[in-house]
FIVEX-185172 format. One record per atom (N, C-alpha, C, O): x, y, z; residue in one letter. Coordinates in steps of 0.2 Angstrom, whole numbers, padded with zeros to 4 digits, always signed. Layout:
BEGIN
XYZa...
END
This chain:
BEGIN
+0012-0105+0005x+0013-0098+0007x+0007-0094+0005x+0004-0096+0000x+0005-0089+0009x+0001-0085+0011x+0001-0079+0004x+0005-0075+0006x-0001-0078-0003x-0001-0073-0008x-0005-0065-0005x-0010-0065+0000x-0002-0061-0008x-0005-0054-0006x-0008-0053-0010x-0006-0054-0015x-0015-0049-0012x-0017-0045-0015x-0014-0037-0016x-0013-0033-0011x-0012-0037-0025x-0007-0033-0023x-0012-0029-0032x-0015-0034-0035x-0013-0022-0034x-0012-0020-0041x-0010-0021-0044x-0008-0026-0042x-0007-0019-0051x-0004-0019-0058x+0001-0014-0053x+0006-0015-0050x-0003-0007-0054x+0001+0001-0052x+0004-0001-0044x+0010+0000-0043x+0000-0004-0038x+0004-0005-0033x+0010-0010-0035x+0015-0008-0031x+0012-0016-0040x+0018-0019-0037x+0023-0015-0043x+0029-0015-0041x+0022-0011-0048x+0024-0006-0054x+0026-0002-0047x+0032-0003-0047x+0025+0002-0041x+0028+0005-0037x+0031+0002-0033x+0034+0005-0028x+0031-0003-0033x+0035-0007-0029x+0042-0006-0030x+0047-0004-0027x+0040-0009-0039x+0045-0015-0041x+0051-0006-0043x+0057-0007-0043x+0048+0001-0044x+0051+0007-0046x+0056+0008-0038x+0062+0009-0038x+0052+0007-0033x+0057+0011-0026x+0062+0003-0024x+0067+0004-0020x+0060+0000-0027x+0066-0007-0026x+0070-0005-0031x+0075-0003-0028x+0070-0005-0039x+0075-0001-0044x+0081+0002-0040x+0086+0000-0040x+0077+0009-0037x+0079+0015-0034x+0082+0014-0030x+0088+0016-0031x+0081+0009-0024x+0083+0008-0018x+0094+0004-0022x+0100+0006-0022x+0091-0001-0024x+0098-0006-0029x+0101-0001-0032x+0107-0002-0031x+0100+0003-0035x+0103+0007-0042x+0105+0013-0039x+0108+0017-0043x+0104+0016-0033x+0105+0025-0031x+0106+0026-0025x+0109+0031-0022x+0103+0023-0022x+0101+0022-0015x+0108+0020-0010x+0112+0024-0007x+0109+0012-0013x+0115+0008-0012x+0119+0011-0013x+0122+0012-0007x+0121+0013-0017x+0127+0014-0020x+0130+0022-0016x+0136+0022-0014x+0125+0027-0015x+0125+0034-0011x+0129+0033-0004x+0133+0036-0001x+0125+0025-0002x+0127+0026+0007x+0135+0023+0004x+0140+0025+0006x+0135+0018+0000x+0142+0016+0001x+0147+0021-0001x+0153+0019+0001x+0148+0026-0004x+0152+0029-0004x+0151+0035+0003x+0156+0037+0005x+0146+0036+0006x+0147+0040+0012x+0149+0037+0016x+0154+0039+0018x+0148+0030+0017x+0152+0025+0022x+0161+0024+0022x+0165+0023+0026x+0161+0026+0012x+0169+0025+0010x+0172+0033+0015x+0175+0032+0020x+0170+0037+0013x+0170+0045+0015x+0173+0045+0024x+0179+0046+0025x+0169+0044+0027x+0166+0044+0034x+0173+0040+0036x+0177+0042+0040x+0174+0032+0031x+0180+0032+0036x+0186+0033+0034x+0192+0031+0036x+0185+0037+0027x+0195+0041+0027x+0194+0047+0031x+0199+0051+0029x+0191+0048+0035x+0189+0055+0042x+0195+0049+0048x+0198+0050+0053x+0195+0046+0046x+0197+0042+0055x+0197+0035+0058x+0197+0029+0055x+0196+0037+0066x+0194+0034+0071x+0187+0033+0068x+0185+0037+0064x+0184+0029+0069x+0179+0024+0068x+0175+0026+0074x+0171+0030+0073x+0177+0025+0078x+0172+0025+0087x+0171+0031+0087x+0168+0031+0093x+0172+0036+0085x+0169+0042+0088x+0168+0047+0082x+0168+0053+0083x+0166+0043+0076x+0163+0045+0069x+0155+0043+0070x+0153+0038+0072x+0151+0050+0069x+0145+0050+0070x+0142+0051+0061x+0136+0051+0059x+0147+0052+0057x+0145+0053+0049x+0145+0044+0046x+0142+0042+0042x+0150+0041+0052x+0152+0034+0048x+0144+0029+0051x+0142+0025+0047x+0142+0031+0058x+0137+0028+0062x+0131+0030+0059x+0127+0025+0058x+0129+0036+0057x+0123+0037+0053x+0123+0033+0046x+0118+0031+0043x+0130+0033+0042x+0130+0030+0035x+0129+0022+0036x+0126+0018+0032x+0133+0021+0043x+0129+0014+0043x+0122+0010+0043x+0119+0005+0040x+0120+0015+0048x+0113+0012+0051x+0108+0015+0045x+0103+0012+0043x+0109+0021+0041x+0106+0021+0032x+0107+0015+0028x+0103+0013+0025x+0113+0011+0028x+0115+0006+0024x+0110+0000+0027x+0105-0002+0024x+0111-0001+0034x+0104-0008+0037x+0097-0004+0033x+0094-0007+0029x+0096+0000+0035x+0087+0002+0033x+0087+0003+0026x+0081+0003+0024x+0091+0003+0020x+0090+0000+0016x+0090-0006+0014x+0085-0008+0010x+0095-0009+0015x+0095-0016+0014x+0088-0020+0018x+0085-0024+0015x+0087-0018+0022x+0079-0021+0026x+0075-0020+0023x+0070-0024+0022x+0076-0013+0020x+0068-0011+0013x+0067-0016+0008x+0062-0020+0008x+0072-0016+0004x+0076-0021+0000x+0072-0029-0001x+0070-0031-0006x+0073-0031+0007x+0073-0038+0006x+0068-0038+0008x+0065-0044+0007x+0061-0030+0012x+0055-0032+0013x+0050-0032+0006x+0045-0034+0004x+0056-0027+0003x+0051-0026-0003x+0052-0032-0010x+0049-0031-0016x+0057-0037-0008x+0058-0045-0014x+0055-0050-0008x+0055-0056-0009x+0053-0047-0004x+0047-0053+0000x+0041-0051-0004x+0038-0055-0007x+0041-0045-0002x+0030-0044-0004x+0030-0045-0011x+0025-0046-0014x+0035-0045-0014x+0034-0046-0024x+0034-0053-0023x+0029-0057-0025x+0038-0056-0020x+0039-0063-0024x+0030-0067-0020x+0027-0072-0022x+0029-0063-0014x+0021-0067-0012x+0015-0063-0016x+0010-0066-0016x+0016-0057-0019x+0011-0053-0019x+0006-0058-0026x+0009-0061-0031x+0002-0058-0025x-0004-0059-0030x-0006-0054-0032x-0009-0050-0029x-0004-0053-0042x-0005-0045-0043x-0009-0046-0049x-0008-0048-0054x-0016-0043-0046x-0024-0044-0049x-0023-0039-0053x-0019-0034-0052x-0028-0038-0059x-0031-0033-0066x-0037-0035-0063x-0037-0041-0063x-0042-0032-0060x-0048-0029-0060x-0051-0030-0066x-0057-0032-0066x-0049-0028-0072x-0052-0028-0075x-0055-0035-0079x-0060-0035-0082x-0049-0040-0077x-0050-0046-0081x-0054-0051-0077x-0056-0056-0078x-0055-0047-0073x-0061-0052-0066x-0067-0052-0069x-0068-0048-0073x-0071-0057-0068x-0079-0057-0069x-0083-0053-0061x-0083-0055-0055x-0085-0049-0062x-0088-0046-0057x-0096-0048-0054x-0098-0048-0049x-0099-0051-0059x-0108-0052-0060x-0114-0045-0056x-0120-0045-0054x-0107-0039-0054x-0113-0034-0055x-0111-0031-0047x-0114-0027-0045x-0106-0034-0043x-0105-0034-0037x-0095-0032-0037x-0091-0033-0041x-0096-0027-0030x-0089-0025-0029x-0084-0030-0029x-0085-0035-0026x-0078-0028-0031x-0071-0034-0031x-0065-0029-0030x-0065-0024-0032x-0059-0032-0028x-0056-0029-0027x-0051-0025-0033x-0050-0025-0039x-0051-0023-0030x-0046-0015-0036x-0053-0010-0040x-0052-0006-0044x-0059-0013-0037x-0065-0009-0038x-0064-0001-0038x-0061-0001-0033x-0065+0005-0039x-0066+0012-0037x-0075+0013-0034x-0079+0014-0038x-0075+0013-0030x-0083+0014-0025x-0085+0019-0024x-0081+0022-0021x-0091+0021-0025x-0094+0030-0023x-0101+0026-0016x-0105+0022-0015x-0098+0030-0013x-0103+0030-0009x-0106+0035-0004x-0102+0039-0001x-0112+0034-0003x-0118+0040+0001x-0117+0038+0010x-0120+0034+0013x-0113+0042+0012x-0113+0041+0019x-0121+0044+0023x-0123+0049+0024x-0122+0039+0024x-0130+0042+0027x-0131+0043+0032x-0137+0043+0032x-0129+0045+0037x-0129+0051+0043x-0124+0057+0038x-0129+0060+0037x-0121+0059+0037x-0120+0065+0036x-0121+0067+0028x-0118+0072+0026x-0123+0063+0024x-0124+0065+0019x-0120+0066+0013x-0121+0069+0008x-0116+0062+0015x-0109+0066+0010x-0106+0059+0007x-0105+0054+0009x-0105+0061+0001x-0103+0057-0004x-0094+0056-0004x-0090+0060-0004x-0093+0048-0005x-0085+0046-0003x-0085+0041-0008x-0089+0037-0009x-0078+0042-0012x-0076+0039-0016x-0070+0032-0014x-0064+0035-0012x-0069+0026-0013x-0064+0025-0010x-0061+0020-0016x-0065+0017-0020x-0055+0019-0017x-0052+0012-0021x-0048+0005-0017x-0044+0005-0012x-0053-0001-0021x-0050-0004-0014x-0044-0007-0016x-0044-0008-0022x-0037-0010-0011x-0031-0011-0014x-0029-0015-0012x-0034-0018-0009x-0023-0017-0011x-0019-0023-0005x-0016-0018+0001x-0014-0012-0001x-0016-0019+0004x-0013-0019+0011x-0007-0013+0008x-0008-0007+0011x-0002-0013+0005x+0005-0007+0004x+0001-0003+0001x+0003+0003+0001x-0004-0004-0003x-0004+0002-0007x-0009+0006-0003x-0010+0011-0005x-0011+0005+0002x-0017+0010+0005x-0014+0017+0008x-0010+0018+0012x-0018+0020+0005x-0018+0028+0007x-0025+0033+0008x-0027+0037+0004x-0025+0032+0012x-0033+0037+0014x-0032+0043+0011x-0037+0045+0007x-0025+0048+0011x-0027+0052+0008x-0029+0051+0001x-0035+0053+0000x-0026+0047-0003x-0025+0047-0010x-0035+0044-0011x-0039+0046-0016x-0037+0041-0008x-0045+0038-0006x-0042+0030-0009x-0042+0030-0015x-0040+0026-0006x-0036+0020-0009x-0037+0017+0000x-0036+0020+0006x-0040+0012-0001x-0040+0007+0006x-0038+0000+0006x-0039-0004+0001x-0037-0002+0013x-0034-0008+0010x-0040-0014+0011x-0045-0015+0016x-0039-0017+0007x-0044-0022+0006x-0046-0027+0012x-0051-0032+0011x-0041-0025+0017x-0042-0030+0025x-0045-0025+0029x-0047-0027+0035x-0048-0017+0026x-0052-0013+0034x-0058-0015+0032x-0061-0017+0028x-0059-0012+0041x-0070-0014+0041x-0070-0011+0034x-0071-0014+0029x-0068-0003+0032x-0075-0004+0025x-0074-0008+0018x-0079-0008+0014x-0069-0010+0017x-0067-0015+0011x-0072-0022+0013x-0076-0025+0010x-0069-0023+0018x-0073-0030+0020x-0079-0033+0021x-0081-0039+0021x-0082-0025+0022x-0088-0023+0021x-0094-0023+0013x-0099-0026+0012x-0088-0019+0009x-0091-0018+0003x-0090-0023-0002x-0092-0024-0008x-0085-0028+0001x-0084-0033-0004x-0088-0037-0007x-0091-0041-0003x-0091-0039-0013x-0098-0045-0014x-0104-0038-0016x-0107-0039-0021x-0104-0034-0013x-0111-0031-0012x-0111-0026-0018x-0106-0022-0019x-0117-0025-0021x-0122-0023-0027x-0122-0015-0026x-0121-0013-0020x-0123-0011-0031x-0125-0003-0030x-0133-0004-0027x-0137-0008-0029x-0134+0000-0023x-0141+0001-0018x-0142-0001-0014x-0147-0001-0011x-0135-0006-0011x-0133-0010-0003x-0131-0005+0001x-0126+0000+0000x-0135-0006+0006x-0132-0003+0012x-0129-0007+0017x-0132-0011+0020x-0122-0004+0020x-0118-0007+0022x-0117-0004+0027x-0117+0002+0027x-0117-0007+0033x-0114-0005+0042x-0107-0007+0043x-0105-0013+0043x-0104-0001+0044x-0096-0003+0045x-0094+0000+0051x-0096+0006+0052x-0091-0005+0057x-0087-0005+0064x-0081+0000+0062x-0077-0001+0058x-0082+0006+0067x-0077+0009+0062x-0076+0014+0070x-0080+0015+0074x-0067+0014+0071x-0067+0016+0078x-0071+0022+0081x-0069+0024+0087x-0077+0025+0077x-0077+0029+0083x-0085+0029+0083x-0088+0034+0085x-0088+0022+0079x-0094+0020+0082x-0094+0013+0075x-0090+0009+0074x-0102+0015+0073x-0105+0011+0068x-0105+0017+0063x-0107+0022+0064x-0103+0015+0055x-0106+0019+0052x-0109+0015+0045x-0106+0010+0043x-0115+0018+0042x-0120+0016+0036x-0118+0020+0029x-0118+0027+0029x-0117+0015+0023x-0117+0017+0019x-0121+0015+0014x-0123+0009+0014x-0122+0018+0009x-0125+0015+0003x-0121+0015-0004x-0118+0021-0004x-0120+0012-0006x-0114+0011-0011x-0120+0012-0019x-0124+0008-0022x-0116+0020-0021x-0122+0022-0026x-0118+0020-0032x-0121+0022-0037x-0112+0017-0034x-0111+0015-0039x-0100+0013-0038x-0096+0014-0034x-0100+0010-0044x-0091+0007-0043x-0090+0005-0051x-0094+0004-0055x-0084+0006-0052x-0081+0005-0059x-0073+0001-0058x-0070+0000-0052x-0072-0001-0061x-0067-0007-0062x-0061-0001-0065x-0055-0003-0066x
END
């Protein structure tokens, strides 16, 4: 089987909204479901239909989220040998060189990426890009709305 690159803090948020989902989640829809059918008729309970179909999208969360722990491979960056080059769970600053402007991004697994937060996943053009390469590399990354260059001015574990 196929392991995931996953954080410490990515499967630690995992392993909290899996907690939450078993312990508070569950338990909320079943008692709306208990609710919903001391109301009645069943077939034309719209409180009983929505408590249901909340009960599947939890339990689907559930069992997506004891798939990706039980494959995930959950790396410390910090315990890596680096030898002076980017690796995954790295934080990278870099000089986009058409416009000038300085970008910080963290590279992560796959769940945890979040553009806003500057968190990407370790599978897009610019992670796959920067992976391996030294501060003072410039890097061309296929990115949808052309080509873009960057130079990667430093990274921290």
């Amino acid at each position: 089987m196929q392991k995931y690159p996953m954080t410490i803090n990515g499967a630690k948020l995992l392993q909290e909204e899996l907690d939450r989902l078993k312990s508070t989640e569950r338990n909320a829809v079943i008692q709306a479901i208990a609710e919903a059918r001391s109301h009645g008729d069943l077939s034309e309970n719209a409180e009983y239909d929505a408590a249901k179909n909340k009960q599947a999208f939890i339990e689907g969360r559930i069992a997506e989220i004891e798939s990706k722990l039980s494959y995930a491979q959950i790396i410390d960056p910090s315990t890596l040998e680096n030898c002076g080059r980017i690796i995954f769970g790295a934080v990278v600053q870099l000089l986009d060189l058409e416009s000038e402007a300085e970008v910080s991004y963290q590279i992560v697994g796959d769940d945890e990426a979040d553009i806003k937060a500057a968190k990407i996943s370790v599978n897009s053009p610019v992670a796959k890009s920067l992976i391996g390469k030294e501060i003072g590399s410039v890097v061309e990354v296929k990115v949808p709305s052309g080509r873009k260059e960057y130079e990667v001015l430093g990274f921290s574990l």
